[in-house]
N, C-alpha and C positions, 0 to 999 in steps of 0.2 A: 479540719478538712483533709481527706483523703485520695490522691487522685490513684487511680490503677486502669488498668489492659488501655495502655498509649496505644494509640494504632492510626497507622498510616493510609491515607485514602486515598489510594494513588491513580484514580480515575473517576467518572459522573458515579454519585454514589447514593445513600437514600436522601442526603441534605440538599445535597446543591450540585452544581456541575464543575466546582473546583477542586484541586487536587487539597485535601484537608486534613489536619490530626483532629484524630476522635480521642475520648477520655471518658471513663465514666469517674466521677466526682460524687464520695459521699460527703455530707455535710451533717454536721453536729445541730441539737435541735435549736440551738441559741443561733448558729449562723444558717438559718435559714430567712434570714434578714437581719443585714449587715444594722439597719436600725436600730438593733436590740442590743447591738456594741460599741459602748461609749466610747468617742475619737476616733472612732475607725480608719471611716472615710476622712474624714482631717488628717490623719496619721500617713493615710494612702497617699493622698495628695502630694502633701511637703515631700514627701519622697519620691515622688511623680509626677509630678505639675502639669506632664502633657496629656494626663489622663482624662477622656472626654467626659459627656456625659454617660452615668450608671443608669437612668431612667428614660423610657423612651419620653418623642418631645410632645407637647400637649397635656401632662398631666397637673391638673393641681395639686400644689403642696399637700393640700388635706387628704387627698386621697390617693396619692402614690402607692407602686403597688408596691410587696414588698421584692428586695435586690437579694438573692442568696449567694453566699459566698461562690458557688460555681461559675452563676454570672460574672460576677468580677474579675474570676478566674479566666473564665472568656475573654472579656476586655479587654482584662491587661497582656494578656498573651498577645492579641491582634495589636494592640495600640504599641509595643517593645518590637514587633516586623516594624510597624509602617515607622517609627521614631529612626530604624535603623537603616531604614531607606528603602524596604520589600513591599513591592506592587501591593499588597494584601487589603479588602474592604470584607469579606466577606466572616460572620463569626452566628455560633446560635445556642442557647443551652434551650435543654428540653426536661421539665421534670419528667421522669420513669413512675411505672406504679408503687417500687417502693418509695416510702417516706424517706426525704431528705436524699435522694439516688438524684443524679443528674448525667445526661447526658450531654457535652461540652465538646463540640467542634469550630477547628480554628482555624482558617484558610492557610497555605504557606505555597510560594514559590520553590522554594528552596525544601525538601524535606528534614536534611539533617538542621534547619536554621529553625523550621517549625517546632520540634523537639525538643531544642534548646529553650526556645522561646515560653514553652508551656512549662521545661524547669523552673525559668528565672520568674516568671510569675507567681511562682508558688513559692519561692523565695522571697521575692519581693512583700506578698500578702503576708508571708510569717512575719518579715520583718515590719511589718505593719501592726499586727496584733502584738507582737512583743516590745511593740516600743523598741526597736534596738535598728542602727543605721543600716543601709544598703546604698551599695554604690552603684545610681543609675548609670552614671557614664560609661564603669568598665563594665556594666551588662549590658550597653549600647556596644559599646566597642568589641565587645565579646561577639555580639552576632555579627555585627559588620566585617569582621575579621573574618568570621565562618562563612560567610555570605559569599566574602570574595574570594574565598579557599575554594567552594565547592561551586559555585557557579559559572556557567560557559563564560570566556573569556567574550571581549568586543566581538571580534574577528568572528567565531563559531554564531557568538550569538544573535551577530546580524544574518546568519544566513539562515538559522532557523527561524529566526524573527521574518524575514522572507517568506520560509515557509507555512508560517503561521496566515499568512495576509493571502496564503493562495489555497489554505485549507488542506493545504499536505500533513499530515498526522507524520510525528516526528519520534525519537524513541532515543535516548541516550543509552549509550552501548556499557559505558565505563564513564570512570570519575573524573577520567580527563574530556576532550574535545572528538571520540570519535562515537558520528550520531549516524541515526538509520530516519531515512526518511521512506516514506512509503510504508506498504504489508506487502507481505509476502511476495513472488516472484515480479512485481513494480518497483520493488525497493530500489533505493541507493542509498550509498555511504558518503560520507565525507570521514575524512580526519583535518581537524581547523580547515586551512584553505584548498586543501587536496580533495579531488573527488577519487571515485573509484576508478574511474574508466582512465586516470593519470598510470600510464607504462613505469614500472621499477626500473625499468632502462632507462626513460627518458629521465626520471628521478637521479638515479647514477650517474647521468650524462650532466644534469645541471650542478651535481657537488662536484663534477673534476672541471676545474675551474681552467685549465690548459686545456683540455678534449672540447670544452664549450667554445672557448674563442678559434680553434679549427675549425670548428663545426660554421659557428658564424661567418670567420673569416671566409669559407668557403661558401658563402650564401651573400654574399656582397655587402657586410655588416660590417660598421667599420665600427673594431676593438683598439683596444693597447698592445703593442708585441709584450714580449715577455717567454717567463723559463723558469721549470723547475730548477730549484738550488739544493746543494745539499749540506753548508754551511757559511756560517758568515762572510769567509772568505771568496767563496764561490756566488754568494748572494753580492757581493762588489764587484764581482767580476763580470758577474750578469749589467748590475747597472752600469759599467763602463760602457759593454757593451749597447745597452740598449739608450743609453744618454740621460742625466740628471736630471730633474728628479725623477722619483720612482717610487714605488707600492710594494711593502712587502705585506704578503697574506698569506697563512693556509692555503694550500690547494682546495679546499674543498669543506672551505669555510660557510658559516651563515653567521645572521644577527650583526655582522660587520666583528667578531671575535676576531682579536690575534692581530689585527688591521691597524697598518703603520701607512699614513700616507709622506708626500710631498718630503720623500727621505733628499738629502744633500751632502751630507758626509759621512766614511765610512763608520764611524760611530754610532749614528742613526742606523746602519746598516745591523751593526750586529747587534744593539738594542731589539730591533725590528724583529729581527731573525729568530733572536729567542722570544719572543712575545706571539709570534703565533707558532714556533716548535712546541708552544703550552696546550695550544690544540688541539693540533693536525703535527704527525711525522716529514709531509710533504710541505717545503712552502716554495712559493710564487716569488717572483721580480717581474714587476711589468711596470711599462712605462706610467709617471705619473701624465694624468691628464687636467688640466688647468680646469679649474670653470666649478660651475655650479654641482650640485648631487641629485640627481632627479630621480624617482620612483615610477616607471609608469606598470600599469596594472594591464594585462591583457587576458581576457577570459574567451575562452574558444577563439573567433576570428574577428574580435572587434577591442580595440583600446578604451577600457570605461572607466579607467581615474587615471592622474598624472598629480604628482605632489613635488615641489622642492624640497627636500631636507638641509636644515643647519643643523650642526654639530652642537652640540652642550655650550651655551655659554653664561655670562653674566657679564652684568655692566655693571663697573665699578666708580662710585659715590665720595670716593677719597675719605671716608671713616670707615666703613667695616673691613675686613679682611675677606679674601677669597671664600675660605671656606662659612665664614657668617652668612655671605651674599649666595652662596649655594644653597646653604638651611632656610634663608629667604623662600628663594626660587620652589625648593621642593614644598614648600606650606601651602603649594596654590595645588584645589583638592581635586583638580583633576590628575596629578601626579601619584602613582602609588609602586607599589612593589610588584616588578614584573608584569606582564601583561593585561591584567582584567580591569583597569584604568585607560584612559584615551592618551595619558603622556607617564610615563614614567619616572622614578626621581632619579636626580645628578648623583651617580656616589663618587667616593674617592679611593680609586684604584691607583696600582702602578703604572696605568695607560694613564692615567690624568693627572700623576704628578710629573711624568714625563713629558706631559703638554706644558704643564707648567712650567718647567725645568728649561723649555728650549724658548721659551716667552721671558725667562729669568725670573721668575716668580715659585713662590711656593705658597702652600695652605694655606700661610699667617701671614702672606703680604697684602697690603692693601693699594686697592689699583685706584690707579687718579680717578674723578669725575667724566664720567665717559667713556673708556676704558674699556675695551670690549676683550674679552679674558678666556681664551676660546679650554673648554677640559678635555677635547678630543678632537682628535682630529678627523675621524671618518660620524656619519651625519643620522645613524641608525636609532629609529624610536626608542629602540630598546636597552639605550645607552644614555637617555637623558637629553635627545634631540626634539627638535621640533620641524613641524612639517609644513607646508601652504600649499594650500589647491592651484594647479595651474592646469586643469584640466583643459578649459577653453582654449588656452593656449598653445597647445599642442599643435607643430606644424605637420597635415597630413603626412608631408614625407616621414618626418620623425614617428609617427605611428606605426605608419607602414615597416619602417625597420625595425621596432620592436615587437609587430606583428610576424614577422620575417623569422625573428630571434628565435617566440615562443615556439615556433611550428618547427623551426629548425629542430631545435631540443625535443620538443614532441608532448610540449606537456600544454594540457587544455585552461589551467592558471596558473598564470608564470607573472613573476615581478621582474621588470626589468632595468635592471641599474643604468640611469647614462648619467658620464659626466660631457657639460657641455655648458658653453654660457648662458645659451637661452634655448628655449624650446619651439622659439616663433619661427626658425629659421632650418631646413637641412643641415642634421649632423655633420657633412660632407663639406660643408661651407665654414664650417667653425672649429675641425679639425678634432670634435669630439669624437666619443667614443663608447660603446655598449661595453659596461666593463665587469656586469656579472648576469643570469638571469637564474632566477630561484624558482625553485617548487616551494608548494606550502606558504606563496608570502604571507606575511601581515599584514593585516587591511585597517590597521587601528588608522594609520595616517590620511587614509582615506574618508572613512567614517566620519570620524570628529578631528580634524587639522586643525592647527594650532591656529590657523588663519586661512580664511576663506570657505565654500561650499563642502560640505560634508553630502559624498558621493556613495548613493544605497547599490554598493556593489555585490551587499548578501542576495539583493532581487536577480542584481546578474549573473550570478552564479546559479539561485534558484532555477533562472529561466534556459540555462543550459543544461542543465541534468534533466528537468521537466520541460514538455513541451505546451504548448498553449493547449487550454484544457485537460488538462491530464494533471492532475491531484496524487496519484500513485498509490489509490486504492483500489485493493479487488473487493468483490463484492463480501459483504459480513451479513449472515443470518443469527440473531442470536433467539435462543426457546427459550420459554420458562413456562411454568404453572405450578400447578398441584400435580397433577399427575400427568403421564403419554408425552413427557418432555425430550425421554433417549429416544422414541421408539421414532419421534416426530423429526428431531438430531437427526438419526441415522436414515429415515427415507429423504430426507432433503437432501444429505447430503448425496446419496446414492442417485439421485433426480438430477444435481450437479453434475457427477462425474459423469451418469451416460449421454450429459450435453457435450461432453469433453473438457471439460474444465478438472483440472485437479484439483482434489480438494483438501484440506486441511477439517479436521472434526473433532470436536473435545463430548465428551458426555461423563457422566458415569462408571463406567467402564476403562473409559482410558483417553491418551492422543491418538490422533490414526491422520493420517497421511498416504493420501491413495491405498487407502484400504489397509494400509501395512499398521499396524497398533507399535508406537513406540515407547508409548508409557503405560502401563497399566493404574488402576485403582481408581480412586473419585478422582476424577481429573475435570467436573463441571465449576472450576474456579479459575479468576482471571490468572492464575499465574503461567496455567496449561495454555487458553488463551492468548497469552503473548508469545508461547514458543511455538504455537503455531502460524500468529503473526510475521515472528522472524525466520520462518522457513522459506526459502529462496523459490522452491518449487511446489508453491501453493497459490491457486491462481482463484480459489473461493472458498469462503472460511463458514462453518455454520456451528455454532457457540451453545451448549448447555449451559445456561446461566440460573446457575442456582443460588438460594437463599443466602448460603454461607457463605461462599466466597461475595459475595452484592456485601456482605455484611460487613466483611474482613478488610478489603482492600479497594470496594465499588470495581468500575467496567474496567476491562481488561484494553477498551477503545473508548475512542471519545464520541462517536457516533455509528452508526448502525447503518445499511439499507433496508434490511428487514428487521422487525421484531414480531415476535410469534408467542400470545399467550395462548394457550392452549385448555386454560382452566383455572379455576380459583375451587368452586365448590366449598365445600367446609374447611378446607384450609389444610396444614401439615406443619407440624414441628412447632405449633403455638404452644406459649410462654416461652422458649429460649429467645434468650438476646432481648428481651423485654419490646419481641414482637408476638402481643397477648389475645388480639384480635384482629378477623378477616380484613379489620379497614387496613390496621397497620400491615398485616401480609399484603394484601393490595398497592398497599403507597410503595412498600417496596420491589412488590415484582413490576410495577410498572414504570421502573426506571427506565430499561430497555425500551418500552414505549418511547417514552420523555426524551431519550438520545439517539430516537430514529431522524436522518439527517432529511433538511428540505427537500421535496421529492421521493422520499424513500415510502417505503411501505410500513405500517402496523397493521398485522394479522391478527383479529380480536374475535374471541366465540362469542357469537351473538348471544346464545342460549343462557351465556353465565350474565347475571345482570352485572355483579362486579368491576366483571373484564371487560363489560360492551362501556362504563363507564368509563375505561383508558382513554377512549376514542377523543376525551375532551385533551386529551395530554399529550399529544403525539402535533409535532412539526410537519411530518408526514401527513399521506393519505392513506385511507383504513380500507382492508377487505374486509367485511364480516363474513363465519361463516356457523351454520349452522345446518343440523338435519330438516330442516321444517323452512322452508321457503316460503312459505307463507306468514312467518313470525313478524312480526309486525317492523321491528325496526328491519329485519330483511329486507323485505315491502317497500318501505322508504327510501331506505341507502339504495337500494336498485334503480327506484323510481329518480334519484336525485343526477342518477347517470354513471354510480360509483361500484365497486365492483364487490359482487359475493359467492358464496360456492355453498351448494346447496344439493342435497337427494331428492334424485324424483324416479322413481316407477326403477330400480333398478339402475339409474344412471348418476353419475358423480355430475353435474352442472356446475359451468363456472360462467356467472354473467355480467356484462358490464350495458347495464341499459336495455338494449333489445338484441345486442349479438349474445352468444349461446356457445358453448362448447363442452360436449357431451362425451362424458366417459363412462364407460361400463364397469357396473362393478365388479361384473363376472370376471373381468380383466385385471382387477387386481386381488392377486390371489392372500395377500393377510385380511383382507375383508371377512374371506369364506362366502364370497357370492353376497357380502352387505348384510350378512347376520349377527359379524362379531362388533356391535356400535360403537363402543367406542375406538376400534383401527377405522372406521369408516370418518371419527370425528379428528383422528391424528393423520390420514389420509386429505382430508378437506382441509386441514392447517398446510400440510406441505405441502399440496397441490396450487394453493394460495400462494405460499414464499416461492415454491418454483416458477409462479405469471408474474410474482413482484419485479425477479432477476431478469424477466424475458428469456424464459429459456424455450423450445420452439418447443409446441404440441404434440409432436412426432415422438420429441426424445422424450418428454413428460410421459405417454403412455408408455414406450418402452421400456422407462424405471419403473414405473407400478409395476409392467406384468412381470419385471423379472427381478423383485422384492418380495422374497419369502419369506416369512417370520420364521424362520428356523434358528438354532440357537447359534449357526454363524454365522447370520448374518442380521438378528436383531437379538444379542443372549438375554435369557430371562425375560424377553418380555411376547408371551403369549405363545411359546415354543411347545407344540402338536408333536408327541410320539405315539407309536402304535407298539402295546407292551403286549403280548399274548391275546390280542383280541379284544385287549380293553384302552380306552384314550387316554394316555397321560399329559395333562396340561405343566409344564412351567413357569411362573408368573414370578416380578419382583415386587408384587402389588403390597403395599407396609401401609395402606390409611383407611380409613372407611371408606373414604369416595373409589377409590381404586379396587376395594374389596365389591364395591356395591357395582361396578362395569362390570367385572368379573363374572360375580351370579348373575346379572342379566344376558352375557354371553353363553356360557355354559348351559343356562337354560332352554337356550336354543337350539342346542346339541342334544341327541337321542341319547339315554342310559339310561340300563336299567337299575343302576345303584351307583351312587355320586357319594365318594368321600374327601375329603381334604387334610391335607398336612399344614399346620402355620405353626410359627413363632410372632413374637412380638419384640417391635425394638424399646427400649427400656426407655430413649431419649423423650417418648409420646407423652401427654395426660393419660391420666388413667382412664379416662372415658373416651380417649382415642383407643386404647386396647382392647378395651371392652364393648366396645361398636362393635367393631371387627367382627367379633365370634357372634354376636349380636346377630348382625348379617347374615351370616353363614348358619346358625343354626337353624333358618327356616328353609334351606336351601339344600343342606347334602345330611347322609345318612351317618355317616360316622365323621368323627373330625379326630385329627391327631395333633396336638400338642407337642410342641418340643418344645426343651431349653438348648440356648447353644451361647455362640459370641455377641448376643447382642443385649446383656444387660444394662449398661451402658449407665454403671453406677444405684441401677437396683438390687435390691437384696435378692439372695437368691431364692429361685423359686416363685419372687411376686407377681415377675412378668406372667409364666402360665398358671400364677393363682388368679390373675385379672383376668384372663381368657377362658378360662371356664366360670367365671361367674359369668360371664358374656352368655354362656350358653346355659345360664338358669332359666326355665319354661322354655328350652329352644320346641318349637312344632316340630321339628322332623329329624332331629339327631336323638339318633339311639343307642350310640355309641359315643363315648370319647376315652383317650388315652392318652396319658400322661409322656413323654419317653426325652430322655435326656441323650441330647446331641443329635443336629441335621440329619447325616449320612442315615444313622442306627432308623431313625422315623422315617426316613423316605423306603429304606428297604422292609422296614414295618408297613408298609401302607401296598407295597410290591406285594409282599404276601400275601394280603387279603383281598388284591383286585383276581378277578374272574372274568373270562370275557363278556362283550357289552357294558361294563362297568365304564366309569370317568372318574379319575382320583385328579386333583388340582394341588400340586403341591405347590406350596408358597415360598419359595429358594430365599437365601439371605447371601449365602458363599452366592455369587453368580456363578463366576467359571466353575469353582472346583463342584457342584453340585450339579452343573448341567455335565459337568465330566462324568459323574458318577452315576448320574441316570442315563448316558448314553452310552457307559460300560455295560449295565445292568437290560439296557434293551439290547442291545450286540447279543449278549450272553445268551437270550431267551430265543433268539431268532433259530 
């Protein structure tokens, strides 16, 4: 077995709508049923125990069908996730047309864990057929390890889990915790518990740990006094001052680092001193405050968790020693390394043998029966502490003063440290004290507490960066078809911007952002797509979604409001990627259907039977649209109350039922007054996605009439110059269906002699190239041939030896000529136009060729 091209499917793709690894998997002809090899699956098993069933359920023994090693490959990849603890159900192999080819997709949470997982499998399987050991554990442990290395910690991942439950599309930025929720100019960020709209001042204001408690102090919050020191001596001298016991910290500490509490001699003083000098240059003396360690949580202007913290402890049994009863404590599995666990493990540091030390204990003592053996003395999760909900208990006042704190500082989630005995009663009364408040807390202790209610504080944070209703999507148009897919792109989007919406635009050509092209080349792949997702000042997005990138990666989003097929017709680019025919072309442009979101629109051409077939696949509701109003299912969908867009006598008609709204074609000038039919039918698709959006009637005819097809503002596609009295057309038209719109346009334009320039791209069937000229030979007088850059792994010469077989028995070409390189053939075809004539040249460079024919008309004027 052979696996190659892993590829990551990092959105709704042709499978499924999870995020998935694809593999093509060839198989040997023996393993194309694992039944044909003795001990296999016994082999597999004793090495995998938890591996399900190989066969779907229902079949009889006798007649099982057969299992090919790629399937198993599948399985075990899926079954090595869910063993290691990743949400994952979802897996499929498909045989391809060649024998023994498989196609082999594997769901994964985690991408880099999915990859992993698709190795070990195929490891595993070897070591299955070679009889030789494998170690399930450490390739459990292997991905668990990776699982918790790359996935959002607690904290992050309850708020995008929030996010998810209110249908916010979410986007991780980097490999740590800072994610983008929303598209474009909706967006927000968080970093862990920080959002965007938190001030770098107010941030700065909660690290200086002396400017915080003025701050409070002067808001009627009662702190610890306290004072910067600048050594050990001067740190004694503070607590003489400030009276026994006392706190030494960091100025401008977190996590509880460097944190010496409930100090009493000067010993402890200069212990202290140096233990957070290891941090921070500046450290603290303030007073110690007796009582409990509370956490409470404030997000915007309300208190929505309160936790008590203890410090790291154990209870001692009069046999083990300290540190046995610690390796105890950390084997319970909510405990792990650093954050991405609910409790964290006990270590042994110099803070905790220093606890030890002032208890008179060390590592290898063992504490009596009961024994409570504290290894720290301040009470932070992330030190091997525990937490308990005391939310309910929370006395208003005490709220309100930590409500008081966060605003003082100025930051929208703040944690705010109180010590005090109890929290049922005013700070004020118990002589506590607010003795820190943090940006960025931790919400691990909140979430899942060691004891008590686990508080969904990711919803509260969700519901203050979002307001009710508001998702933090702008609208998304995504095209696809065979052919009219830029031309469709770019009037919709232009439809957009003159409603005022800024738009974001991927096609072909390039990215463009209000108009401005930021990236050139094929840019109709999700990766363009996402960067215009993450542009701040993009208020409506309208997506060329082409075959390749669908293939490569799936949708660049997880849902759609419009989707726009524009055409199937005979298809384009069949046999690559082992999509061989129009069904499979179909299944896959109809993704974009499939992840149009509840209420959103699918834009489906009636006329194509293929595409009207989407209609069953869409969540959404369907326009159809079509030339012919009277087409039968038009007829229906209208009569049903549902909306369609249709030509009548001169007018573009859009109907829902019996309202009516009428546009002239005269008024949109790429039509040519409704001659040129197919812009009439990429006209009728965006006129559609622009009533999906609601954009208002006014501004909808104002984009038509001021959408010219000129090459700048639709290049290549159907671009009208006037060369010496004669028409030159430039088209990107590369398939038979797009050659075959072509001549039916052109023949509706007056000449007295019709030549044309094509090449052919090498990636087609050879009976795609040879249609082509096929076409064209009953249609124009001469045709010119070029070779250029588009063999694309044919031999040279085969491409224009295909195209002039094309034109064996052509009816009306009298001419054809061979000419090697674009440029050299378009000014060949310059030459022989005379006025009255129409040359159609078929471009492949877009820019540089629409450059060169519009040097060459300049020139002639």
């Amino acid at each position: 077995m052979e696996v190659s091209r892993v590829r990551a499917l990092r959105g709704p793709n042709l499978w499924s709508h999870h995020t998935s690894v694809e593999a093509i998997v060839a198989c040997t002809p023996e393993e194309e049923s694992i039944a044909t090899l003795p001990g296999f699956e016994t082999r597999l098993r004793s090495r995998f125990p938890q591996l399900g069933q190989l066969q779907p359920f229902g079949h009889e023994e006798d007649v099982l069908d057969p299992v090919p090693m790629a399937e198993v490959l599948e399985i075990v990849a899926l079954t090595l996730q869910a063993e290691a603890g990743c949400p994952v159900t979802f897996s499929r192999t498909t045989a391809t047309v060649e024998t023994g080819i498989y196609q082999v997709v594997v769901e994964y949470t985690e991408e880099d864990v999915g990859r992993l997982a698709m190795v070990l499998a195929e490891q595993l399987i070897a070591a299955a057929r070679e009889d030789q050991p494998f170690d399930l554990e450490a390739a459990l442990t292997q991905l668990r390890d990776l699982d918790e290395d790359v996935r959002l910690g607690p904290s992050t991942g309850s708020i995008v889990q929030a996010a998810i439950n209110r249908n916010i599309p979410f986007r991780r930025l980097t490999e740590g915790s800072l994610v983008m929720f929303g598209w474009g100019s909706k967006q927000r960020r968080i970093q862990a518990a920080e959002i965007d709209a938190t001030g770098a001042i107010a941030e700065t204001i909660a690290q200086d740990k002396e400017l915080t408690k003025k701050l409070l102090d002067a808001a009627g919050v009662p702190v610890p006094l306290g004072r910067v020191v600048v050594d050990p001596d001067d740190a004694w001298a503070a607590a003489q001052e400030i009276g026994l016991p006392v706190v030494v910290k960091p100025k401008d500490g977190n996590q509880g680092k460097g944190v010496t509490v409930n100090i009493t001699t000067k010993e402890q003083i200069t212990a202290g001193f140096h233990a957070a000098a290891e941090f921070r240059d500046d450290v603290m003396v303030e007073r110690y405050l007796p009582g409990h360690d509370y956490r409470l949580l404030v997000i915007g202007d309300k208190l929505v968790a309160a936790a008590r913290r203890e410090p790291p402890i154990v209870v001692g049994d009069g046999v083990h020693t300290v540190r046995q009863l610690v390796d105890q404590v950390n084997l319970d599995p909510r405990r792990g390394n650093g954050h991405s666990t609910s409790l964290t493990k006990i270590r042994f540091d110099d803070i905790a043998l220093g606890s030890l030390a002032k208890q008179g204990m060390d590592a290898e003592s063992v504490p009596k029966k009961g024994q409570r053996v504290v290894l720290r003395n301040n009470a932070n999760l992330s030190t091997g502490g525990t937490a308990t909900d005391v939310t309910d208990d929370v006395h208003p006042e005490v709220a309100a003063r930590a409500i008081a704190a966060a605003h003082m500082v100025g930051l929208d989630i703040c944690g705010v440290d109180l010590v005090c005995d109890s929290v049922l009663k005013p700070i004020e009364e118990q002589h506590g004290g607010i003795v820190e408040v943090n940006a960025a807390p931790g919400l691990r202790m909140h979430l899942s507490p060691s004891f008590g209610k686990g508080r969904d504080v990711g919803e509260a944070i969700i519901d203050t960066i979002f307001k009710d209703g508001d998702d933090g999507r702008i609208p998304v148009v995504a095209v696809t078809g065979t052919n009219g897919k830029t031309t469709t792109v770019r009037l919709i989007a232009h439809l957009l911007t003159a409603s005022g919406l800024r738009t974001g635009m991927t096609n072909t050509d390039g990215v463009y952002i209000e108009g401005r092209r930021i990236d050139s080349g094929d840019c109709s792949g999700p990766r363009s797509a996402r960067n215009v997702l993450l542009h701040p000042d993009v208020d409506a997005a309208v997506f060329e979604t082409a075959r390749g990138g669908l293939l490569r990666e799936g949708l660049a989003f997880d849902r759609c409001e419009v989707a726009v097929v524009t055409n199937i017709g005979a298809g384009d680019h069949l046999g690559l990627n082992y999509i061989t025919t129009l069904e499979d072309l179909a299944v896959l442009k109809r993704v974009i259907v499939q992840n149009v979101k509840p209420g959103g629109m699918a834009v489906l051409n009636a006329a194509d039977p293929v595409v009207a077939e989407m209609a069953e696949h869409t969540k959404g509701d369907v326009t159809f649209f079509a030339q012919d109003g009277s087409h039968p299912l038009m007829a229906m969908h209208r009569a049903q109350g549902k909306r369609v867009v249709y030509v009548d006598t001169g007018f573009l008609v859009c109907a829902q039922g019996r309202n009516e709204t009428r546009i002239a074609l005269a008024e949109v000038p790429i039509t040519r007054g409704g001659v040129i039919g197919f812009q009439v039918e990429n006209v009728m698709a965006s006129v559609a996605a622009a009533w999906a959006v609601n954009l208002d009637w006014d501004k909808i005819r104002l984009g038509l009439k001021t959408f010219v097809g000129e090459s700048d503002n639709a290049p290549g596609r159907f671009n009208v110059f006037d060369y010496k009295g004669a028409t030159l057309i430039a088209d990107y038209g590369h398939n038979p269906d797009a050659i075959a719109a072509l001549v039916s346009a052109v023949e509706n334009m007056p000449a007295r002699r019709r030549s044309v320039v094509i090449s052919g791209a090498g990636d087609r069937r050879d009976q795609d190239i040879t249609q082509q000229t096929q076409i064209l030979g009953s249609a124009f007088d001469e045709v010119l041939l070029y070779q250029d850059q588009c063999q694309r792994g044919r031999a040279d010469g085969e491409v224009v030896r295909l195209l002039r077989e094309g034109l064996n028995g052509a009816t009306r070409t009298g001419h054809v000529e061979e000419i090697n390189g674009e440029f050299v053939a378009i000014d060949r075809a310059l030459e022989r136009v005379s006025e009255g004539d129409l040359c159609l040249i078929l471009i492949d460079q877009v820019d540089a060729a629409l450059a060169h024919i519009g040097k060459r008309v300049a020139e002639a004027k």
